[in-house]
Backbone as CSV, one residue per row, in Angstrom:
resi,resn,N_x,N_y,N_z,CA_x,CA_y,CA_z,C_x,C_y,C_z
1,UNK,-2.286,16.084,6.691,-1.838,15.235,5.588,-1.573,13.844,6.122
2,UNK,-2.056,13.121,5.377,-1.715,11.727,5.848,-0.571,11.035,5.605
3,UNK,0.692,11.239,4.729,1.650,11.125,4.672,2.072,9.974,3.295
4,UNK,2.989,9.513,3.330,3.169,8.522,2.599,2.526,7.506,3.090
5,UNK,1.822,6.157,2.006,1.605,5.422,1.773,2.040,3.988,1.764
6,UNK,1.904,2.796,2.194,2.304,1.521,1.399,1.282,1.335,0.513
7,UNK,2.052,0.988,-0.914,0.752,0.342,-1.686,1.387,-1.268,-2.190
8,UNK,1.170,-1.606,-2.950,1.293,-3.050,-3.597,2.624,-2.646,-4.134
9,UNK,2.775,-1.868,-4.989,4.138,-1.748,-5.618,5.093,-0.511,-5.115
10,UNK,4.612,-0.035,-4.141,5.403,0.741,-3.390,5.181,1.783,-2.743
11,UNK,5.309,3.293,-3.037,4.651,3.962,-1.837,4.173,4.889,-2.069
12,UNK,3.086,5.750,-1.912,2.542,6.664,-2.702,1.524,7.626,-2.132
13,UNK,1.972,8.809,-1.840,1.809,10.349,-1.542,0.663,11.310,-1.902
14,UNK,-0.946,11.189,-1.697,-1.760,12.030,-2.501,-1.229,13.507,-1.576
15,UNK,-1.131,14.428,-2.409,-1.018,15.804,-2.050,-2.691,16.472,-1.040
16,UNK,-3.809,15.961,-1.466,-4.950,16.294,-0.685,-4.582,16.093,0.587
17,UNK,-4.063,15.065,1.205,-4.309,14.166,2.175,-4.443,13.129,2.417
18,UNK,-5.228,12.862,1.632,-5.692,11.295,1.467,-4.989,9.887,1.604
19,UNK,-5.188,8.991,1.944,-4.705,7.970,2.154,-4.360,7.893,0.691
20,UNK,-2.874,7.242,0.149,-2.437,7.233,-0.919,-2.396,5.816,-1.469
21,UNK,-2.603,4.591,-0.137,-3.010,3.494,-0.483,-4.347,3.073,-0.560
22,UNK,-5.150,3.920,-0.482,-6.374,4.141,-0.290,-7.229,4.659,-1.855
23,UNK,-6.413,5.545,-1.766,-7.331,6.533,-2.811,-6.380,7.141,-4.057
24,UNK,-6.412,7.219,-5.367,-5.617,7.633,-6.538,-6.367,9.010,-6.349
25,UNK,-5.561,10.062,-5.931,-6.511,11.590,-6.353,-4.751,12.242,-7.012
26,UNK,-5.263,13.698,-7.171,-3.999,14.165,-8.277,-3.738,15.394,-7.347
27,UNK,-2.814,16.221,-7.186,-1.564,15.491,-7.930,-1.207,14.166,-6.856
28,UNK,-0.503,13.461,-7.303,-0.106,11.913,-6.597,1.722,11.970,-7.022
29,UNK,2.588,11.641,-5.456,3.911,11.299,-5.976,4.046,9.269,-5.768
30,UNK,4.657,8.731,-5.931,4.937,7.545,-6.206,6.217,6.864,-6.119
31,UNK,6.550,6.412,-5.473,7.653,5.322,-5.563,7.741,4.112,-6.010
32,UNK,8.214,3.597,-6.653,8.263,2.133,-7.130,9.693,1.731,-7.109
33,UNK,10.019,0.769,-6.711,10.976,-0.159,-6.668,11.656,-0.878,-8.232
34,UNK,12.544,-0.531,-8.723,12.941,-0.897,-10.047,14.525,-2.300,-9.663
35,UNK,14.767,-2.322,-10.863,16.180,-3.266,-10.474,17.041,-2.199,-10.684
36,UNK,17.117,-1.072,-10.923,18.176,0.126,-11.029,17.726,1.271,-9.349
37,UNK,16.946,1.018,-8.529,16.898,1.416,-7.592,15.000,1.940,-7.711
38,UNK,14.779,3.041,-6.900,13.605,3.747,-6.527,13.056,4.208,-7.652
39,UNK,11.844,4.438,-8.398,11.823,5.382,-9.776,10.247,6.376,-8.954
40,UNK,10.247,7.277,-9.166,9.663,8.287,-8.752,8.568,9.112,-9.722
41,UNK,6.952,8.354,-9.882,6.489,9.178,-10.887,5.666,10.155,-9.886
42,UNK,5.119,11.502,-10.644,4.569,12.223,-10.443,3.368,12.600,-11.018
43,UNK,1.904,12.073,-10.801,1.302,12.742,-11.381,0.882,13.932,-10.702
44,UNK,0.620,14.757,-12.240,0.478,16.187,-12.187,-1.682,16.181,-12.421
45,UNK,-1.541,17.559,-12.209,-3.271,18.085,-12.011,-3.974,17.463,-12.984
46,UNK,-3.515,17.659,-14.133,-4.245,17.475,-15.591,-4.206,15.613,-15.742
47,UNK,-3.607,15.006,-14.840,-3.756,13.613,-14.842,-2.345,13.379,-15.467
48,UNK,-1.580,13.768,-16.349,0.016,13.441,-16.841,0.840,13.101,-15.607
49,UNK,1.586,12.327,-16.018,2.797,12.029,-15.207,4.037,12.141,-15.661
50,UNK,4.938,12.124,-14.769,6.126,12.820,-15.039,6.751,11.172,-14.202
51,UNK,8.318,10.571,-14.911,8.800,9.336,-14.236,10.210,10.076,-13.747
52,UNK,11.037,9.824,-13.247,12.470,10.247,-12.508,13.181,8.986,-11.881
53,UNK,14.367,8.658,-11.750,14.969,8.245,-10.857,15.178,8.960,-9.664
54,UNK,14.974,7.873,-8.474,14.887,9.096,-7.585,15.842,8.440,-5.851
55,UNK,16.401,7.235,-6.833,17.492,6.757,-5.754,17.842,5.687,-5.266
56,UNK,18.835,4.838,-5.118,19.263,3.883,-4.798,18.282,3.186,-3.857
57,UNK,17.926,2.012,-4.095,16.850,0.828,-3.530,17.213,1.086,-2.105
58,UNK,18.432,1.267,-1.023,18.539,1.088,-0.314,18.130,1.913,0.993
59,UNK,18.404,2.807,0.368,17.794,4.330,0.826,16.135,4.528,0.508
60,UNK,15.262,4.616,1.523,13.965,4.461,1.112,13.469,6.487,1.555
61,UNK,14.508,6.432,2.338,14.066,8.347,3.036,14.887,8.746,1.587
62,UNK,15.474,8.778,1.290,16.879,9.559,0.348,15.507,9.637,-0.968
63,UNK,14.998,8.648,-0.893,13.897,8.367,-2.335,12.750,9.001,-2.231
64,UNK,12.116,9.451,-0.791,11.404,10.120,-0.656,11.941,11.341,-0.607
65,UNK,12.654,12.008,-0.519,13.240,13.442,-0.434,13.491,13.613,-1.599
66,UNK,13.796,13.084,-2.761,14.112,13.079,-4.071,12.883,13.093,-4.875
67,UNK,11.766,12.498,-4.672,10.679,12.686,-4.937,9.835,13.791,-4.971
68,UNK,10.316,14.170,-3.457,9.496,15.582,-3.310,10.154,16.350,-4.142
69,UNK,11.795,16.609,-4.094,12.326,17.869,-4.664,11.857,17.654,-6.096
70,UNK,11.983,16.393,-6.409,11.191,16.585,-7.941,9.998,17.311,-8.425
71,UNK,9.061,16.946,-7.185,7.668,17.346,-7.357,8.025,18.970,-7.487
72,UNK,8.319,19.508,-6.334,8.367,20.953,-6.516,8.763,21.445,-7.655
73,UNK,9.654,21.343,-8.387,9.909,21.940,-9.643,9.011,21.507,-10.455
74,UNK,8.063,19.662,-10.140,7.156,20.063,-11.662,5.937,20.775,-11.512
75,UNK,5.425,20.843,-10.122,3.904,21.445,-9.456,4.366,22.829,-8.927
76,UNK,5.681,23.286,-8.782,4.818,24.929,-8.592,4.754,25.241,-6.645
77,UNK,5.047,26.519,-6.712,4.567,26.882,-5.593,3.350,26.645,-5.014
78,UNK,2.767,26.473,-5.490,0.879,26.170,-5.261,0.544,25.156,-4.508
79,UNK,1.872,24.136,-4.935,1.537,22.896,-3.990,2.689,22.877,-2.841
80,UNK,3.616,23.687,-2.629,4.707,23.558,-2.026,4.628,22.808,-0.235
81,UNK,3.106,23.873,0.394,2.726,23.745,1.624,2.252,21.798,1.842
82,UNK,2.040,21.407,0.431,1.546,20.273,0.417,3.154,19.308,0.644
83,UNK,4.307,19.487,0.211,5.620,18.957,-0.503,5.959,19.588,1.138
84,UNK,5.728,20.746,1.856,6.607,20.514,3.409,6.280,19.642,3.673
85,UNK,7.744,19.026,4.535,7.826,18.307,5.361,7.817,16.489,4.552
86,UNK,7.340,16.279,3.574,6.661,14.919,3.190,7.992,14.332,3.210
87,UNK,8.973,14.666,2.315,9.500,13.569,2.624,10.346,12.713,3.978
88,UNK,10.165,13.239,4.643,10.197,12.520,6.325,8.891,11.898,6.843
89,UNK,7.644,12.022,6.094,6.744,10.973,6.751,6.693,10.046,6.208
């Protein structure tokens, strides 16, 4: 897995592998930078996304760990092996 991403508006996770600043594939997690802190979308298989708060601007690991735990409850065991470990890279 290639890990998290920098993109233009923030940071972003393809579950394949894939470079996430590179390439939009699905499912995809996401960080973006808001004036209320981190917001965390998720797209899911079918192309939908799911948005969350997912943590104070300052904390950029805390936002990735919040991200993931999000993901897992909306994707399922199926992707779980994909969600180890991510949010520490």
């Amino acid at each position: 897995m290639s890990g998290w991403a920098r993109t233009t508006d923030g940071w972003a996770l393809n579950l394949d592998g894939s470079n996430g600043a590179l390439v939009f594939s699905l499912p995809r997690l996401e960080l973006r930078s808001s004036s209320t802190g981190w917001r965390s979308l998720c797209f899911l298989v079918d192309g939908s996304q799911r948005e969350r708060a997912a943590g104070s601007a300052d904390s950029l690991m805390a936002a990735k760990a919040a991200a993931v735990e999000q993901a897992r409850a909306l994707l399922g065991p199926a992707h779980a092996g994909a969600l180890d470990g991510a949010a520490v890279r």
